[in-house]
C-alpha positions in Angstrom: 96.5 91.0 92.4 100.1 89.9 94.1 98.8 86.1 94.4 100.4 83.7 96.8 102.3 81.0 94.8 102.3 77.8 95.8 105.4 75.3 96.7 107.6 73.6 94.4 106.3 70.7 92.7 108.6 67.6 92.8 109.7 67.7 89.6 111.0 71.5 90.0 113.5 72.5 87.1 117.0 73.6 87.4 117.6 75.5 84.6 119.0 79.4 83.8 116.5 81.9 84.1 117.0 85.8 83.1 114.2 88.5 83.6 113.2 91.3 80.8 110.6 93.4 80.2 108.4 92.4 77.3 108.9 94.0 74.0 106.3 92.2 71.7 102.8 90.9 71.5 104.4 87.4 71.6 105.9 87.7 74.9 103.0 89.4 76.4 100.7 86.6 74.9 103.2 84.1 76.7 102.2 86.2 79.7 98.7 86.5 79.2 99.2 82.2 79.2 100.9 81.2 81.9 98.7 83.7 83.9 95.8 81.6 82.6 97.3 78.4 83.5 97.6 79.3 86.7 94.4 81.7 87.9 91.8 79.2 85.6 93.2 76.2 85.4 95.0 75.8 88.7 92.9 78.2 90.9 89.4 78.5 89.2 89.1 81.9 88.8 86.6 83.5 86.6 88.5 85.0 84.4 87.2 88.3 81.6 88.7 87.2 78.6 86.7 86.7 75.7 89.5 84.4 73.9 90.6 81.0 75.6 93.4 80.1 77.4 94.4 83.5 78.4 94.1 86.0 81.2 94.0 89.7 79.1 91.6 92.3 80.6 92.2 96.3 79.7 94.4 96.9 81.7 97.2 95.1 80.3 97.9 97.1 76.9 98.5 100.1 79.4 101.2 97.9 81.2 104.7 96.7 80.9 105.1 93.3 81.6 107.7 91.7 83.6 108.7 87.9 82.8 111.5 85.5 83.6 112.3 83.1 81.1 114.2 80.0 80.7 116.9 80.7 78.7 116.8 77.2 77.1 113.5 76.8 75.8 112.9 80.6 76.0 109.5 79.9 78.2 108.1 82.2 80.0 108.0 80.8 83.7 107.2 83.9 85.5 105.7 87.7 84.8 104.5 90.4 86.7 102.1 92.9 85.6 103.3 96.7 86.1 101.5 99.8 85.3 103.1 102.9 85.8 101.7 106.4 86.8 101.4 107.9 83.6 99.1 105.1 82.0 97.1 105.0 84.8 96.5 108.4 84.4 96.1 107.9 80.8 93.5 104.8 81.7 92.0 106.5 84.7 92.2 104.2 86.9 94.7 101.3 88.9 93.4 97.7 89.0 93.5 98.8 92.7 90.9 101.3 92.3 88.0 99.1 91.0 88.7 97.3 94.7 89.4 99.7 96.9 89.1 103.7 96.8 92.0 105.0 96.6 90.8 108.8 97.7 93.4 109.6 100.4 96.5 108.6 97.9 95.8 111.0 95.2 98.3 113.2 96.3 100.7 110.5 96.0 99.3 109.6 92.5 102.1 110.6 90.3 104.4 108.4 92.0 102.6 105.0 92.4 103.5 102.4 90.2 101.2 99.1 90.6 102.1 95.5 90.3 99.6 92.5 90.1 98.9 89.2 88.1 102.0 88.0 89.7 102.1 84.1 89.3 105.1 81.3 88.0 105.3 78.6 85.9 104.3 75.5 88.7 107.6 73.9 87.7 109.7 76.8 88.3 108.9 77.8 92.1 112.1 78.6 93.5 113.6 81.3 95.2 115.4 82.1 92.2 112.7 82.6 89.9 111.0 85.2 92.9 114.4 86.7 93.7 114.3 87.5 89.7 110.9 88.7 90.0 112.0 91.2 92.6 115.3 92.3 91.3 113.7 93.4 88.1 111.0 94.9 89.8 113.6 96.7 92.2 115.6 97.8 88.7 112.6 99.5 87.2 111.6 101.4 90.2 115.4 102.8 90.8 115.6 102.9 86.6 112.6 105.5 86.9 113.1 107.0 90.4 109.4 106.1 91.3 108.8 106.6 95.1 106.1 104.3 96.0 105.0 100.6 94.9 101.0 99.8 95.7 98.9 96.2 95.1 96.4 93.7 96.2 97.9 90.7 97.7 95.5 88.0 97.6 94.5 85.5 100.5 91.8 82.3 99.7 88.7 82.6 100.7 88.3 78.1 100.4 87.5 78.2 103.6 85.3 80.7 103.9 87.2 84.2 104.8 87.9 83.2 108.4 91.8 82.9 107.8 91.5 85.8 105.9 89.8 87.9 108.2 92.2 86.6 111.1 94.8 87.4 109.1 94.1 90.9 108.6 93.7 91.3 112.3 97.1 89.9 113.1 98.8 92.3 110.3 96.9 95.5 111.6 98.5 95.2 114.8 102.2 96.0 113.5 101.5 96.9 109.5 98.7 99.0 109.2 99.6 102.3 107.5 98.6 105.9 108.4 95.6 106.9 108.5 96.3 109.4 106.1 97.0 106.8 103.5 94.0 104.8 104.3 92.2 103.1 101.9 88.4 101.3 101.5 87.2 98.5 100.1 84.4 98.8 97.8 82.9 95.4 98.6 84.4 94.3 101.8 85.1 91.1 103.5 82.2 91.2 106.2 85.0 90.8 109.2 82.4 91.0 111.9 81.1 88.0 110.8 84.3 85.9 110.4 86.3 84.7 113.4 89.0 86.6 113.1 90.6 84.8 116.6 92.0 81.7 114.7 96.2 81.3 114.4 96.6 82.7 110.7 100.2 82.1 108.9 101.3 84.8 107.1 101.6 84.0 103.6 105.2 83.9 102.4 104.5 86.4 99.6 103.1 88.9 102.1 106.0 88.1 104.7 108.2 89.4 102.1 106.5 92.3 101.4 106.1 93.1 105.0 110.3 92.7 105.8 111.1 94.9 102.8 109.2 97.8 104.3 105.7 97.9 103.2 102.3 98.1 105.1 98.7 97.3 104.6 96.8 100.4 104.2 92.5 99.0 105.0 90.2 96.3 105.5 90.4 93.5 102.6 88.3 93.9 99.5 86.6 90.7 98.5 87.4 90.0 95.0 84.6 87.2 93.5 86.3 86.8 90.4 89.4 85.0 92.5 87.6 84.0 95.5 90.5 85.9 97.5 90.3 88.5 99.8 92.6 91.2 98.7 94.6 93.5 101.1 95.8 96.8 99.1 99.7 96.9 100.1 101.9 100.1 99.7 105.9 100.2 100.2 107.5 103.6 100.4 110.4 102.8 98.1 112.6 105.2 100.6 111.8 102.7 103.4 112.4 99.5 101.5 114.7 97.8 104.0 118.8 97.8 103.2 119.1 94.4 103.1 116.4 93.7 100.2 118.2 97.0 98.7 121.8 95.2 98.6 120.3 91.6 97.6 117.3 92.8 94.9 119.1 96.1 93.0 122.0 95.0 91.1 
């Protein structure tokens, strides 16, 4: 899941960040942590894990893990979860696919790299700790000239789907994708009965999706786990917008 991070708390800290790839079990375990602290602790979600206070399901051994850390206390404050083509094949399967299926995107298979469990440190929600975020993600794809990036962007359901569902029917207007790249959700938000007529905000984590080029591709999956409705987003790295080019890819 891409989740929607919240605003900076008052006590936000000012200190210098870098982003790395993980190379150990320690700083994927610091991962695993702050992804609990945020999805079970600060959300309630229901989490898989068999060992407390972390967030580690199977997909994540298949993964490289993004973080930013403060280069103080060496914390990490931030992480994205990112598995490449090969290790989903090697898996069989995206997180995507146990939401949605994926059947009209096999042919773009080999070049979809997914991202999810995207979440930062309360203390740490900035612009700089998501412009991090995005530059390394940015870095990798150009690193390995992959062509497309594909997730589930999350929306809460607390108060009952009908943002959600409005939602959805503002962004299908101007970011639906082709039909040829459609996807459909295996348990779906039940639209029809949601008002879907109410003023929805676009989330700011979706808004930037959306301005660097990518689309929504279906209806939302409901995801019970999170209590979100998930909208499976895909951006065509070719069409990533020049001005998220110049300011992401160093």
């Amino acid at each position: 899941m891409l989740q929607q991070l919240q605003s900076p708390t008052s006590h936000t800290r000012r200190r210098p960040l870098s982003v790395v790839l993980a190379h150990h079990e320690d700083q994927i375990r610091a991962a695993q942590k702050l992804r609990y602290k945020v999805f079970a602790e600060e959300m309630g979600a229901r989490l898989p894990s068999r060992e407390g206070n972390i967030d580690q399901d199977l997909f994540d051994a298949y993964c490289d893990h993004l973080l930013v850390q403060d280069d103080e206390t060496g914390e990490v404050v931030g992480t994205y979860r990112i598995l490449p083509p090969a290790q989903a094949k090697k898996l069989g399967s995206y997180y995507s696919d146990t939401e949605f299926d994926l059947t009209r995107l096999s042919a773009l298979r080999p070049e979809l790299v997914e991202i999810g469990r995207s979440c930062v440190h309360p203390d740490y929600r900035t612009g700089a700790t998501i412009a991090l975020l995005w530059s390394g993600l940015a870095e990798y794809m150009q690193a390995r000239n992959y062509q497309y990036l594909i997730g589930c962007a999350s929306v809460s359901l607390i108060d009952g789907g009908h943002l959600a569902a409005s939602l959805y029917r503002k962004l299908a207007e101007k970011h639906l994708g082709p039909i040829e790249w459609r996807v459909f959700p295996r348990c779906p938000l039940p639209l029809a009965a949601l008002n879907q007529k109410l003023d929805a905000e676009i989330p700011p984590l979706i808004k930037g999706y959306l301005r660097a080029g990518a689309m929504i591709c279906g209806e939302p999956a409901w995801d019970p786990d999170f209590n979100t409705a998930d909208l499976f987003v895909l951006l065509p790295m070719q069409k990533v917008d020049q001005r998220y080019a110049r300011h992401f890819i160093r």
